[in-house]
VEXBA-512076 format. One record per atom (N, C-alpha, C): x, y, z; residue in three letters. Coordinates in steps of 0.2 Angstrom, whole numbers, padded with zeros to 4 digits, always signed. Layout:
XYZALA/...
This chain:
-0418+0009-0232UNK/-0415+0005-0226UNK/-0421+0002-0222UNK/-0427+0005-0222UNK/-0433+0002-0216UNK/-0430+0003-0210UNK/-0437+0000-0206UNK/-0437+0003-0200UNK/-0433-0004-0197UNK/-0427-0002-0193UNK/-0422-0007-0190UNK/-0425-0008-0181UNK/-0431-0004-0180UNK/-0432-0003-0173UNK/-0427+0000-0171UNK/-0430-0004-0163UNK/-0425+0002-0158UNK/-0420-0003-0153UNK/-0414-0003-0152UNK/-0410-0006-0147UNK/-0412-0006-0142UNK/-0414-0010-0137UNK/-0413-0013-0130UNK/-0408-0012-0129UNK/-0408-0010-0122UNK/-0401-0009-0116UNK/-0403-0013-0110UNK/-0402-0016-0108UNK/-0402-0020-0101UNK/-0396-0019-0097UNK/-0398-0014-0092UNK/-0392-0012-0089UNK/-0391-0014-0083UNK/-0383-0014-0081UNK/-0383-0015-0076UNK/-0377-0008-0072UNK/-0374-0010-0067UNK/-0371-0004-0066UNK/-0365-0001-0070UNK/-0363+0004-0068UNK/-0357+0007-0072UNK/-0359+0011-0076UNK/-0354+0014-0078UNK/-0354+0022-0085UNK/-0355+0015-0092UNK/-0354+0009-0095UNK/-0356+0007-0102UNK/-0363+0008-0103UNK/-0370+0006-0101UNK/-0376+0005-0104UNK/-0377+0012-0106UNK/-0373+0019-0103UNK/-0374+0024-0105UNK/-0370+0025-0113UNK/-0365+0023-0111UNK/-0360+0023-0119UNK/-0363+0020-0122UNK/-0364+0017-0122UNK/-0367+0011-0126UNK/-0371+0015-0131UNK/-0379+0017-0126UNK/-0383+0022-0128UNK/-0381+0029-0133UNK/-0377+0031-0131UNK/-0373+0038-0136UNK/-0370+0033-0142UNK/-0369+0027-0143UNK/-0363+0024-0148UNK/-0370+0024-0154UNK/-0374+0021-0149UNK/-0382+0020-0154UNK/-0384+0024-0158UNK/-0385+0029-0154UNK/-0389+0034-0156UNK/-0384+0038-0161UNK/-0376+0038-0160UNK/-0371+0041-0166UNK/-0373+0037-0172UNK/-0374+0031-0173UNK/-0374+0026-0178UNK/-0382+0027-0183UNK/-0386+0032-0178UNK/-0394+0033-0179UNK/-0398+0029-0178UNK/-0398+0024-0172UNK/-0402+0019-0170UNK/-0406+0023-0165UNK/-0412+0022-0164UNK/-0416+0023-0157UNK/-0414+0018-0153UNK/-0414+0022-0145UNK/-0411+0017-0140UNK/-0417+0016-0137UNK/-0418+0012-0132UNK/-0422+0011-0124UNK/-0418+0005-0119UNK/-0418+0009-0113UNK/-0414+0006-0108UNK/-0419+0003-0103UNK/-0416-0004-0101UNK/-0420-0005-0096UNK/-0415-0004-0091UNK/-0417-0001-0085UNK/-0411+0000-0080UNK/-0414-0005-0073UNK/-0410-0011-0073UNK/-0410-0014-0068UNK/-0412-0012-0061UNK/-0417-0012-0056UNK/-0418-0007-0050UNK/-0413-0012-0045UNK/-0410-0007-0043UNK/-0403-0008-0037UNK/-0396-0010-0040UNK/-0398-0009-0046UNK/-0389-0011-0047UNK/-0389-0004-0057UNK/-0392-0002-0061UNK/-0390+0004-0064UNK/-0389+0011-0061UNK/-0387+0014-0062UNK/-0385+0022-0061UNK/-0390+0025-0064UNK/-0398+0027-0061UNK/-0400+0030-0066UNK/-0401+0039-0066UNK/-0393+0042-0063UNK/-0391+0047-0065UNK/-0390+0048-0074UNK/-0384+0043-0073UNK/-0381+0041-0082UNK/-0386+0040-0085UNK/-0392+0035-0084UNK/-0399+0034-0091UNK/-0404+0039-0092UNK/-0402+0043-0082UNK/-0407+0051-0086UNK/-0408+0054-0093UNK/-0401+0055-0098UNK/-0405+0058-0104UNK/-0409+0055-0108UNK/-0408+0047-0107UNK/-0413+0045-0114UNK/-0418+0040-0110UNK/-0421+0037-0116UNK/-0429+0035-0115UNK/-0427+0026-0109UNK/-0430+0027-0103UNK/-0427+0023-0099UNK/-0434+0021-0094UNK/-0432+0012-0092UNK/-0437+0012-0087UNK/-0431+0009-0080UNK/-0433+0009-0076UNK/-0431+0006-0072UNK/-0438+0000-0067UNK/-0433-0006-0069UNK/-0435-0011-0068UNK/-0434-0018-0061UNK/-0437-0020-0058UNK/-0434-0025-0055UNK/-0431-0031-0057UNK/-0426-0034-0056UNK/-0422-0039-0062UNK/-0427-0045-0064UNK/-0429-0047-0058UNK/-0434-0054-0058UNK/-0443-0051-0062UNK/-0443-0046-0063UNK/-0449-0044-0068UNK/-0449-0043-0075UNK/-0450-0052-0076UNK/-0448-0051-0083UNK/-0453-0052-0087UNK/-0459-0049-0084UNK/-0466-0049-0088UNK/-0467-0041-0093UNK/-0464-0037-0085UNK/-0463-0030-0086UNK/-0457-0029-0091UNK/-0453-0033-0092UNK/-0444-0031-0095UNK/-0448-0031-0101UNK/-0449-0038-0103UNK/-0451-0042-0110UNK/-0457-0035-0114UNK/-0461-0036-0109UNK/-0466-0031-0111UNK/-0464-0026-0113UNK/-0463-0023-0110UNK/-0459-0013-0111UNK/-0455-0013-0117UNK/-0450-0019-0118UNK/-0445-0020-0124UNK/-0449-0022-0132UNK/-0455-0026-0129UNK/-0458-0024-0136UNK/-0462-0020-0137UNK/-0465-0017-0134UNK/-0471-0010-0132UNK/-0465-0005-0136UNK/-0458-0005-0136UNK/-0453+0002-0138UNK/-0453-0001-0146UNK/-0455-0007-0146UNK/-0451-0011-0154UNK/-0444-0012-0153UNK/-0442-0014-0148UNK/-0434-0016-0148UNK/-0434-0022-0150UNK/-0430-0024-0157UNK/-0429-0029-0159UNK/-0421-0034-0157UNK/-0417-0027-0157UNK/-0410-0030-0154UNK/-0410-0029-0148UNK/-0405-0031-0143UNK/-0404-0031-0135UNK/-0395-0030-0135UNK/-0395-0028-0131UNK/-0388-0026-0128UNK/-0388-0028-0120UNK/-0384-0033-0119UNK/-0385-0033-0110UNK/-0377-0030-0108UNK/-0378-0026-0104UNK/-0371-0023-0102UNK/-0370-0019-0096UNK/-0365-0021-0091UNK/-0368-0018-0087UNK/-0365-0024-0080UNK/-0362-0024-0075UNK/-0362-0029-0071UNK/-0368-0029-0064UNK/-0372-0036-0064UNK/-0376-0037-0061UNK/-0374-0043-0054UNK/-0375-0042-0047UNK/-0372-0046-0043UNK/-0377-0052-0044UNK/-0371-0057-0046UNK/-0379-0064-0046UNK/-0382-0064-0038UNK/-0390-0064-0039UNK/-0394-0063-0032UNK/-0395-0071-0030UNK/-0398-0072-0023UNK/-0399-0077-0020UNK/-0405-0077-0024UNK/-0407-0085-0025UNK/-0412-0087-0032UNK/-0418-0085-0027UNK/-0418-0088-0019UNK/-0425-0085-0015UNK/-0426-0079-0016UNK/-0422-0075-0015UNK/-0422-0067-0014UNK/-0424-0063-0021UNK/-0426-0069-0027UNK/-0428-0065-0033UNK/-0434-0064-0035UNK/-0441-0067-0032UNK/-0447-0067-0031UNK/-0450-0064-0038UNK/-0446-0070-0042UNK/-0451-0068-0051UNK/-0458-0068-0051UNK/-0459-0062-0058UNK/-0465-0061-0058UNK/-0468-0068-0063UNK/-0475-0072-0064UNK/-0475-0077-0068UNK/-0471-0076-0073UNK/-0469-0071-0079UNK/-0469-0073-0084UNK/-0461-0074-0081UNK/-0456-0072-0075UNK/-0449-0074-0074UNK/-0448-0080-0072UNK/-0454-0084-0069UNK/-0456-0089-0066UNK/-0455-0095-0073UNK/-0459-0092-0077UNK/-0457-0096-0084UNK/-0449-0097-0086UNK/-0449-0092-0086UNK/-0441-0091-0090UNK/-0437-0094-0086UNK/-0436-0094-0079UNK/-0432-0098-0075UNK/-0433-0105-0075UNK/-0439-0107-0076UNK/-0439-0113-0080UNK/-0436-0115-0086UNK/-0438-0110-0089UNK/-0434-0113-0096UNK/-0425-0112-0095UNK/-0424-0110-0091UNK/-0414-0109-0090UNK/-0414-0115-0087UNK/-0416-0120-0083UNK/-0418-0125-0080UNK/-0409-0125-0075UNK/-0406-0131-0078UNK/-0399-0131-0071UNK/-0394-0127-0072UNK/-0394-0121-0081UNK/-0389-0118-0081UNK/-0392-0113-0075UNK/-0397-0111-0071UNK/-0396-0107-0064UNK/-0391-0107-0059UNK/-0388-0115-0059UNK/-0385-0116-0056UNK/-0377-0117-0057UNK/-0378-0115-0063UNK/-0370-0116-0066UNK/-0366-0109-0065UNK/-0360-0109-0069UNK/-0355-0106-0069UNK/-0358-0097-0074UNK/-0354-0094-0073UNK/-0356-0086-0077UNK/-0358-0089-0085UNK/-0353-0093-0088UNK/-0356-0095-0095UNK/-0361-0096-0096UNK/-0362-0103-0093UNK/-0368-0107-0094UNK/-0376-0104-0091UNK/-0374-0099-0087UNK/-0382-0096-0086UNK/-0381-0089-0092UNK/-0375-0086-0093UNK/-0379-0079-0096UNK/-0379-0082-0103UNK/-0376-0089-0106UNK/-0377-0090-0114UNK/-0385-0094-0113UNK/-0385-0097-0106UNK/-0395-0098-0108UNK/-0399-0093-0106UNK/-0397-0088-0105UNK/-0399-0081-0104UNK/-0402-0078-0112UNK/-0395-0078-0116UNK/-0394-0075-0122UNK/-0399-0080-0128UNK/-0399-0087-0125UNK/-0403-0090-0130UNK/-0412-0090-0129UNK/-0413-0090-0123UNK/-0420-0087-0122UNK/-0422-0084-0123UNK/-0417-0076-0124UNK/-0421-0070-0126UNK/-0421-0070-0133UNK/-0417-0074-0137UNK/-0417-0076-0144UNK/-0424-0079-0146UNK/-0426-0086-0141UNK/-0432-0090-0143UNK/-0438-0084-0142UNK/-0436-0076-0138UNK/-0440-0075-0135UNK/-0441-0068-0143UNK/-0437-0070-0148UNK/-0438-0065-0154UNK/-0433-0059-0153UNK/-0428-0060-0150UNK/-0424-0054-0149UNK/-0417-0056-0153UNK/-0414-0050-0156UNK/-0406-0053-0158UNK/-0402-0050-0152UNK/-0397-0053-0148UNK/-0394-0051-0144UNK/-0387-0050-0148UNK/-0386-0044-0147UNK/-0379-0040-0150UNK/-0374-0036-0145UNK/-0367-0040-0146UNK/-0362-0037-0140UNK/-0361-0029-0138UNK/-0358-0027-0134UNK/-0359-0020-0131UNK/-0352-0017-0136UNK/-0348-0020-0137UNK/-0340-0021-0141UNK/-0343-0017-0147UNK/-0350-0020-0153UNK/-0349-0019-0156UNK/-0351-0013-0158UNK/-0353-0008-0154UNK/-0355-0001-0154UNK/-0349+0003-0152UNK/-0346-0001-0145UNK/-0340+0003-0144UNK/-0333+0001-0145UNK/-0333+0000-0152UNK/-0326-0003-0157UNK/-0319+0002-0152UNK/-0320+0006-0152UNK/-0315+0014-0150UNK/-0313+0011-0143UNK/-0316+0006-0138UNK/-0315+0007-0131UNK/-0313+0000-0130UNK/-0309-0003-0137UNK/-0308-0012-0135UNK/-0300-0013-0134UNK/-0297-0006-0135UNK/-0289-0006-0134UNK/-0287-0010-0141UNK/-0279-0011-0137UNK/-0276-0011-0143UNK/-0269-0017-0141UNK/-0265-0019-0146UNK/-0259-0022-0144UNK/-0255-0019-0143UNK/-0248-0020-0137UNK/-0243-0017-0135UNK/-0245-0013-0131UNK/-0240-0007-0127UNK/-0244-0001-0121UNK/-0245+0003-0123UNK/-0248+0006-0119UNK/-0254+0009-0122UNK/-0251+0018-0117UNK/-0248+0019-0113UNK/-0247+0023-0111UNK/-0238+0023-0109UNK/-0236+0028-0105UNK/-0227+0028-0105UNK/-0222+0022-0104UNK/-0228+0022-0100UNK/-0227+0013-0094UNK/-0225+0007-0097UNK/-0219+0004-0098UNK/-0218-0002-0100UNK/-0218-0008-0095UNK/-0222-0012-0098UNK/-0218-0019-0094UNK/-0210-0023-0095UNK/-0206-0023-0087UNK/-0202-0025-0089UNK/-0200-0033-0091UNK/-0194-0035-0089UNK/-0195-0043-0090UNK/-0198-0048-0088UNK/-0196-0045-0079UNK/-0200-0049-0074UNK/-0208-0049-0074UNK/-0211-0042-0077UNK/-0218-0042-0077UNK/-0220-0046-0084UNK/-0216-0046-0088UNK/-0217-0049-0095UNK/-0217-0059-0092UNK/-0216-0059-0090UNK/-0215-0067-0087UNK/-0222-0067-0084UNK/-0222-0061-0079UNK/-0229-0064-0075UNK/-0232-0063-0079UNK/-0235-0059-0083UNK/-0239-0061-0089UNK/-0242-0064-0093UNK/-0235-0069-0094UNK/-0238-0076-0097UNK/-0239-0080-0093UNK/-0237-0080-0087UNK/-0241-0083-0081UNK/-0248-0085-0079UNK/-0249-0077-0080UNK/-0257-0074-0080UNK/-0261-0078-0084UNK/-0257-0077-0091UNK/-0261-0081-0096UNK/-0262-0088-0095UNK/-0256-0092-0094UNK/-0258-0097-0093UNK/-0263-0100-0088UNK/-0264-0099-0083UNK/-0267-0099-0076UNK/-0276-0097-0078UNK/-0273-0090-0084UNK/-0282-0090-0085UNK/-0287-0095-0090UNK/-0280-0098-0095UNK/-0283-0103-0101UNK/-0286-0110-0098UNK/-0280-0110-0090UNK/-0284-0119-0086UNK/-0290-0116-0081UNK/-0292-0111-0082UNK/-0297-0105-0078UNK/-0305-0108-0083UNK/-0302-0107-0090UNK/-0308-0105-0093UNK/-0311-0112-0093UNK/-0308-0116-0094UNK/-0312-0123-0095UNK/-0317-0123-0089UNK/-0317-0121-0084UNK/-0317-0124-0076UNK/-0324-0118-0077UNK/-0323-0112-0080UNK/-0330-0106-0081UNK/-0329-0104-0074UNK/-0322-0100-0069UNK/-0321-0099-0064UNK/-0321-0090-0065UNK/-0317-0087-0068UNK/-0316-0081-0068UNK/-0313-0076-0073UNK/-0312-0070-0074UNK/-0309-0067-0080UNK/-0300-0064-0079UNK/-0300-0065-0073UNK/-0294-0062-0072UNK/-0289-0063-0065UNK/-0284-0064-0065UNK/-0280-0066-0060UNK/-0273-0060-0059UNK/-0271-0060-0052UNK/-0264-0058-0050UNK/-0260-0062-0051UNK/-0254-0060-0053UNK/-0245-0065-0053UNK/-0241-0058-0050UNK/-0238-0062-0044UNK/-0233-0056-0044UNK/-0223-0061-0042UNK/-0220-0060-0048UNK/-0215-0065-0048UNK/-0213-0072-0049UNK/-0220-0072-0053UNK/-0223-0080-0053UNK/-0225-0085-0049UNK/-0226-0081-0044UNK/-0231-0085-0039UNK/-0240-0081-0039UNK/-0245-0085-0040UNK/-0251-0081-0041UNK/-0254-0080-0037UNK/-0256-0074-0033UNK/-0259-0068-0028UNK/-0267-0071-0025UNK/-0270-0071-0033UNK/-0276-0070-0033UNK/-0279-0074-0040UNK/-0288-0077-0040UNK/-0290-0078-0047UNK/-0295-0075-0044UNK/-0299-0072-0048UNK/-0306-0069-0049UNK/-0312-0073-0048UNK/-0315-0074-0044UNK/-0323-0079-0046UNK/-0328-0074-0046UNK/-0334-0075-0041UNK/-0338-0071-0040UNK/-0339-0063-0040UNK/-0335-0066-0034UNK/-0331-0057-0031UNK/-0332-0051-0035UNK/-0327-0053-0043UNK/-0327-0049-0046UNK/-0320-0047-0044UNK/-0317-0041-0051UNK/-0309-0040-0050UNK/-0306-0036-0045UNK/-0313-0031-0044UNK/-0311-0027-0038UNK/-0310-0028-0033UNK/-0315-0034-0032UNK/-0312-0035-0024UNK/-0308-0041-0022UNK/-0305-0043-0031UNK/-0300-0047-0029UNK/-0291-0045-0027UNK/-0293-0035-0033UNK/-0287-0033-0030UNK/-0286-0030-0022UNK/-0292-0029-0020UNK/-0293-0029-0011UNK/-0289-0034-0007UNK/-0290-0042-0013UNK/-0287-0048-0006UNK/-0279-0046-0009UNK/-0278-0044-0015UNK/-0272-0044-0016UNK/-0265-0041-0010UNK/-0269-0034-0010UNK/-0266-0030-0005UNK/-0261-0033+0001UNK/-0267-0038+0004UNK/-0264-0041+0010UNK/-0260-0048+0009UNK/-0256-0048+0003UNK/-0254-0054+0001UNK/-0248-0053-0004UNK/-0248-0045-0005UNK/-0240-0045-0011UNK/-0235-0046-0006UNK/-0231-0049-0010UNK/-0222-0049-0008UNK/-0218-0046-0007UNK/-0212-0045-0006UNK/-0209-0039-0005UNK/-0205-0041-0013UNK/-0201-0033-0016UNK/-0200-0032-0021UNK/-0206-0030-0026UNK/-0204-0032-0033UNK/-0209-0028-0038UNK/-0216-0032-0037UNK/-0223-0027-0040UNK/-0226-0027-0037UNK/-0229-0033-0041UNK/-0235-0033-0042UNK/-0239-0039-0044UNK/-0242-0037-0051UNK/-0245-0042-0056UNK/-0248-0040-0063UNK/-0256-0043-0062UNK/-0260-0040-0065UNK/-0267-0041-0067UNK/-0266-0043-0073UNK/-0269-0048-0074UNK/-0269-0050-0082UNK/-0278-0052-0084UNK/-0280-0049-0086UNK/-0289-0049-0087UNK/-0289-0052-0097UNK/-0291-0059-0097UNK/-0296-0059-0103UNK/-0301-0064-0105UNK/-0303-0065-0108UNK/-0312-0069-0109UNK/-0308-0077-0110UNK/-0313-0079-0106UNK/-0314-0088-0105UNK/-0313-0091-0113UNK/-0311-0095-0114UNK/-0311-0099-0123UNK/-0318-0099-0124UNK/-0320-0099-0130UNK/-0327-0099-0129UNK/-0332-0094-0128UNK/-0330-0088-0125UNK/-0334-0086-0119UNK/-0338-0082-0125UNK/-0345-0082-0125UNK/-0348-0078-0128UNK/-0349-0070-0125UNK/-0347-0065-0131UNK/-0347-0059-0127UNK/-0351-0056-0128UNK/-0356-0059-0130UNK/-0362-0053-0129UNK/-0364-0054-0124UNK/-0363-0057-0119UNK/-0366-0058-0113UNK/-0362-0055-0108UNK/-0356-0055-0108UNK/-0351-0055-0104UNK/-0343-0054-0106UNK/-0341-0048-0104UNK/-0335-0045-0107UNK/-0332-0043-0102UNK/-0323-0045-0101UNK/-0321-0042-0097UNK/-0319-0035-0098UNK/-0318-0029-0091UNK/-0318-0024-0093UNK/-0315-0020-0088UNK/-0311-0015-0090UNK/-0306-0012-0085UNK/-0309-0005-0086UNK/-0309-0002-0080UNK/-0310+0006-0079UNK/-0305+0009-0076UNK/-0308+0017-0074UNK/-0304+0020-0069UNK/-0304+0016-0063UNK/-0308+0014-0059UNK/-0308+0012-0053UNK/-0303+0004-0054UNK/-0304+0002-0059UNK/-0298-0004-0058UNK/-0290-0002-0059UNK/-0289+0004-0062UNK/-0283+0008-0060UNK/-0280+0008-0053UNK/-0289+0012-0051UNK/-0286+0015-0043UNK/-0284+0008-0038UNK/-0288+0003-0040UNK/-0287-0003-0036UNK/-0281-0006-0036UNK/-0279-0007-0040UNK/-0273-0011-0043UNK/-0266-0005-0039UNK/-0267+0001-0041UNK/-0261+0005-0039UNK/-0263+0004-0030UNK/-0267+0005-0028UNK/-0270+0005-0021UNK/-0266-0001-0015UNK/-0266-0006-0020UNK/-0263-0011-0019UNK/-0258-0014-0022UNK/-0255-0012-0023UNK/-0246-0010-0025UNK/-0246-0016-0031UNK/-0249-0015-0036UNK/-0249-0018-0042UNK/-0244-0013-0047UNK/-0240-0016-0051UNK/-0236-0013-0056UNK/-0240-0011-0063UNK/-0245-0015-0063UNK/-0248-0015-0073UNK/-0253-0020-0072UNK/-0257-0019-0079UNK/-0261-0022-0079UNK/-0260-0023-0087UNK/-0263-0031-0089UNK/-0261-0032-0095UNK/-0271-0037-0097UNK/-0271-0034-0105UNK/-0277-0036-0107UNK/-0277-0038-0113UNK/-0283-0044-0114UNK/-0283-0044-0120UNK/-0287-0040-0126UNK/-0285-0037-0133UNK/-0286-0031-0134UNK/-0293-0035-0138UNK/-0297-0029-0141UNK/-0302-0031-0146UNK/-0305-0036-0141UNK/-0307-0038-0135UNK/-0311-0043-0132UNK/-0315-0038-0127UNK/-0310-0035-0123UNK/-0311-0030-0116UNK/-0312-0022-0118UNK/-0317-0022-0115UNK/-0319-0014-0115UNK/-0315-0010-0109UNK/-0312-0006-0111UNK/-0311+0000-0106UNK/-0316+0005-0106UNK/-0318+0008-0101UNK/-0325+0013-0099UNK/-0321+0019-0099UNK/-0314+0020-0099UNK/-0314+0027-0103UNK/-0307+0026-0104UNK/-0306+0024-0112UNK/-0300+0021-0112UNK/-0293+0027-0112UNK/-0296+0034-0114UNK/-0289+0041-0113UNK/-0290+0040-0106UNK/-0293+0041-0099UNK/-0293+0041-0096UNK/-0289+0034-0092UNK/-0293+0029-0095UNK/-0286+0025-0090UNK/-0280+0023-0094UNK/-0277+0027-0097UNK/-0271+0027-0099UNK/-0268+0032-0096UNK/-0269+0039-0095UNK/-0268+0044-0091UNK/-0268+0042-0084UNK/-0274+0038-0081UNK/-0273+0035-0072UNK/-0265+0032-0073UNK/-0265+0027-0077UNK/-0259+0024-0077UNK/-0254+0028-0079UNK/-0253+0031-0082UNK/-0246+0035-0082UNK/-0245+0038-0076UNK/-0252+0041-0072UNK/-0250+0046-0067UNK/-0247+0041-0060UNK/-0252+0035-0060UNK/-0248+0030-0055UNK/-0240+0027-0056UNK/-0237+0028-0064UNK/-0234+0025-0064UNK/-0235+0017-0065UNK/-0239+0014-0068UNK/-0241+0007-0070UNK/-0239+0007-0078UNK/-0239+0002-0078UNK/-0242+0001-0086UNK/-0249-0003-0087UNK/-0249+0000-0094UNK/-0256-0003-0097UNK/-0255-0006-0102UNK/-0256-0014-0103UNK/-0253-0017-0110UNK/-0258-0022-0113UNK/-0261-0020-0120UNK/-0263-0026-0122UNK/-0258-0031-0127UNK/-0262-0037-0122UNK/-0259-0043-0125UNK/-0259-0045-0134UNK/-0252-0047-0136UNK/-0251-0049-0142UNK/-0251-0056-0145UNK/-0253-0058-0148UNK/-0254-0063-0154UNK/-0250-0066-0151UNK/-0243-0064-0148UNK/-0236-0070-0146UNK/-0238-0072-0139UNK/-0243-0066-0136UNK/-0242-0068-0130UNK/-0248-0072-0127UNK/-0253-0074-0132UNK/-0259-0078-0134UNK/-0255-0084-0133UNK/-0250-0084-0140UNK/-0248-0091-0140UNK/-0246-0098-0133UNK/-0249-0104-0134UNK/-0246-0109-0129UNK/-0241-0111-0132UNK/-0237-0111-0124UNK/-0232-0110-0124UNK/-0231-0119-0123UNK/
């Protein structure tokens, strides 16, 4: 078989850079993490071989990843994009920000896919977080007691619609509908604190739907949408009915687990099917 090297992890926060790592080393790959300093958990990276790193030191990233012989890369992990002043690259970051040249200024796509081709130019194969954790991409139909009813089945295709005129624009992964009128879309913020604005802005009667899935296009090795426990607690926090996703795109970070948060709220958990893909 020969020496495949060792997988890079570039982590950002959250419990996946850790899964990720355990998926690796099930498959018998050696791993190494770089753990982004101020935004990885590095409780979670404590058992395996890990450095933690400044994001904008990409002399040290670069280096350390080939000093391990990491030839594949993994980036996984959500990172708040920084004020560009406030990243004070080392030279060799100062290069590479050159080389992303105005995708810096663009949208999540277009910076993290010239993200993904730089590190490419730079010798790396970059490989999605998905394809170690096949187990945690969900499935079609619900996933747990909770059904969505008809009215929720309508906001749903709402949701979807809303996030297909989304993707072109490279605005967000996910929006609120509750009753067909739409709550909330996702930009920077991120979901979580999109279900925060949600809160002060549901309707009276049934509650509202999250529908989370990837931009057309959207390459996933860079970026995947992804539901956890705390997007449970969010969503029921603020009086949301269900949440619905696209399957085999979206990773859930602990998928028995928020099937169980959802049944104990009362929500549903639904991934999207093939009909509910279709343009209408």
């Amino acid at each position: 078989m020969g020496d495949r090297g060792c997988i890079g992890i570039l982590a950002g926060s959250g419990p996946l850079p850790a899964q990720v790592a355990a998926a690796a080393i099930a498959k018998g790959r050696k791993v190494f993490i770089i753990g982004f300093r101020d935004f990885a958990d590095r409780a979670l990276l404590e058992p395996y071989p890990h450095e933690i790193i400044r994001l904008a030191a990409a002399g040290d990233i670069l280096g350390t990843l080939k000093q391990n012989n990491c030839r594949e890369l993994v980036l996984i992990g959500p990172v708040r994009r920084p004020a560009w002043r406030d990243l004070r690259p080392d030279a060799e970051g100062a290069r590479i920000l050159a080389r992303l040249g105005r995708a810096i200024f663009s949208g999540d796509d277009g910076l993290l896919g010239a993200v993904v081709r730089v590190l490419g130019e730079e010798g790396f194969h970059v490989r999605g977080a998905h394809e170690f954790l096949e187990h945690a991409t969900g499935r079609s139909g619900t996933l747990g007691r909770v059904l969505p009813d008809a009215q929720a089945k309508q906001d749903i295709a709402r949701g979807v619609e809303v996030l297909k005129v989304m993707a072109a624009l490279d605005i967000g992964q996910g929006c609120v509908v509750q009753n067909g009128l739409v709550l909330a879309v996702e930009a920077l913020e991120g979901t979580d604190a999109m279900l925060g604005r949600c809160g002060r802005l549901m309707q009276a009667g049934s509650g509202g739907v999250l529908v989370k899935m990837p931009k057309t296009g959207q390459d996933l090795r860079a970026d995947m949408p992804t539901i956890g426990l705390e997007t449970l607690e969010n969503a029921a926090r603020n009086g949301l009915r269900g949440v619905a996703f696209q399957p085999g795109v979206t990773l859930m970070t602990d998928p028995a687990g928020c099937v169980k948060l959802a049944d104990r709220y009362g929500l549903f958990l639904y991934g999207l099917t093939p009909e509910d893909l279709k343009d209408k």
